[in-house]
N, C-alpha and C positions, 0 to 999 in steps of 0.2 A: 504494500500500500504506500503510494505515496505522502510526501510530507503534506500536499495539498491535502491527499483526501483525508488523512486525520484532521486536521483544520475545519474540516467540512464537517467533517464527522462529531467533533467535539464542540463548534458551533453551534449545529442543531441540536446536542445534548443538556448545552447549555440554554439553548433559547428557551427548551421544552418546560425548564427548571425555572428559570424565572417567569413565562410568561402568565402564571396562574398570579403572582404578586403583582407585577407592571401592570396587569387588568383590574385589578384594586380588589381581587379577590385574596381571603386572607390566607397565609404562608404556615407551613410548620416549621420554620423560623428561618433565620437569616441564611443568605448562599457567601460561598468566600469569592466569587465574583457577579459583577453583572455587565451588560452591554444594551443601552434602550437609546432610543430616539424617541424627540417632542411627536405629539401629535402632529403641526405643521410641519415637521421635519427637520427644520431650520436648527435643531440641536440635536447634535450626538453625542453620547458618550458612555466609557468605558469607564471598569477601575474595580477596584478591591479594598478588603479591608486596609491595603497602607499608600491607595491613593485612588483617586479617579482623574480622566480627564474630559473635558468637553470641548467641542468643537461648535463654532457658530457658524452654518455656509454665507450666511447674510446679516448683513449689520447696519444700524443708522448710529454709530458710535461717533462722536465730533473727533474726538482725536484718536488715534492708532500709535503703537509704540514703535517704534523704529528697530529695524534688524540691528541687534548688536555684532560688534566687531568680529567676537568669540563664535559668530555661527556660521559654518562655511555648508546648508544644506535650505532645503526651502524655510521661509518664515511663515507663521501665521500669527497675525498680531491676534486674531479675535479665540485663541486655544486658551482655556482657562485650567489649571491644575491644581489637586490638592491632595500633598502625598507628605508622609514622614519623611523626613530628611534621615538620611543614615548617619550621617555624620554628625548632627546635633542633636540626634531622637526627638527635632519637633518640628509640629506641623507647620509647615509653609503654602502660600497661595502665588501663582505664578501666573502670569499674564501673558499672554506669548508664547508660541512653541518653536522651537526648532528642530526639526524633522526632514527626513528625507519624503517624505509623502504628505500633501494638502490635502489632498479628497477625503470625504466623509468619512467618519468611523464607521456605519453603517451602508453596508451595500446590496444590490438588487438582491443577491445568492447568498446572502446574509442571513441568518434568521434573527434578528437585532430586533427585539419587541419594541412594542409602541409603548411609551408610559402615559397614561391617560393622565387631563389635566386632574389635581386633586389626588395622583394617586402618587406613593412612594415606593424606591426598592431600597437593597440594604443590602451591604456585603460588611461579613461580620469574621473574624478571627480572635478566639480568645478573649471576647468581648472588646474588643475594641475593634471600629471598624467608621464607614460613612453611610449615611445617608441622605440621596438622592431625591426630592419631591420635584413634580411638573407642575406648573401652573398654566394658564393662558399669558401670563405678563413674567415667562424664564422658568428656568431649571433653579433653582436653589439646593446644593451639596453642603455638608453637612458632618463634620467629626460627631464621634462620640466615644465616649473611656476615658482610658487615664491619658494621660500627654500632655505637655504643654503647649503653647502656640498657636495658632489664628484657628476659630470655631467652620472657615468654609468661605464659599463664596457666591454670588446670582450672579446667573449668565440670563441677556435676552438682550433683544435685537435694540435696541434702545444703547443699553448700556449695561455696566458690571458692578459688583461692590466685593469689594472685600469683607467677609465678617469676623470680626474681632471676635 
């Protein structure tokens, strides 16, 4: 079996697994990853208990951060992240991504659920982990345990915040 079709394979095992929560149906408890896209689509994102990231394809943001020096691969100013730091054991929020690939985290052969507006997922390890809520006005992410360092952050086509 190819490296694709395990991807494929584990994809769809995973999508199967969250999609009973992402539908706002209730879970027999947290998954240690998840992968959803907004209703409108206009947000994707990944992650786990020791980070998530979100991707916006479309934005009315006024300002954009500018490619730093340090990144020799594509930018996307509108990738929002929030992951334990290894090196400081605390959470940080990042604005910006630099990656070799722009396109959505979610794609057609994807099985990448929909999270309905009002509905949440969770990816949870050892009790600590994030949570994920859609709204109609952004995605808001979400730490929760022990850790110190920023509580998350709201992504939507408007604009972003950091939460303290």
């Amino acid at each position: 079996m190819s490296l694709r079709s395990v991807a494929v394979v584990l994809a769809f095992a995973l999508g199967a697994l969250f999609a009973a929560q992402a539908l706002g149906r209730p879970s027999a408890g947290a998954a240690r990853t998840f992968h959803f896209k907004s209703p409108s689509g206009n947000i994707n994102c990944g992650g786990a208990a020791n980070g998530v990231t979100c991707l916006l394809l479309h934005n009315n943001w006024k300002t954009l951060r500018s490619r730093p020096a340090s990144c020799d691969l594509d930018w996307s100013p509108t990738d929002m992240s929030l992951f334990l730091d290894s090196r400081t054991t605390r959470w940080r929020v990042s604005v910006g991504g630099c990656r070799g690939d722009i396109g959505p985290l979610c794609y057609p052969q994807d099985p990448c659920v929909v999270l309905k507006y009002g509905a949440s997922i969770t990816a949870s390890v050892n009790g600590r982990g994030i949570r994920c809520t859609s709204r109609a006005t952004g995605v808001t992410c979400r730490r929760f345990g022990a850790g110190a360092g920023v509580r998350g952050f709201r992504i939507a086509r408007q604009g972003y915040a950091v939460l303290r």
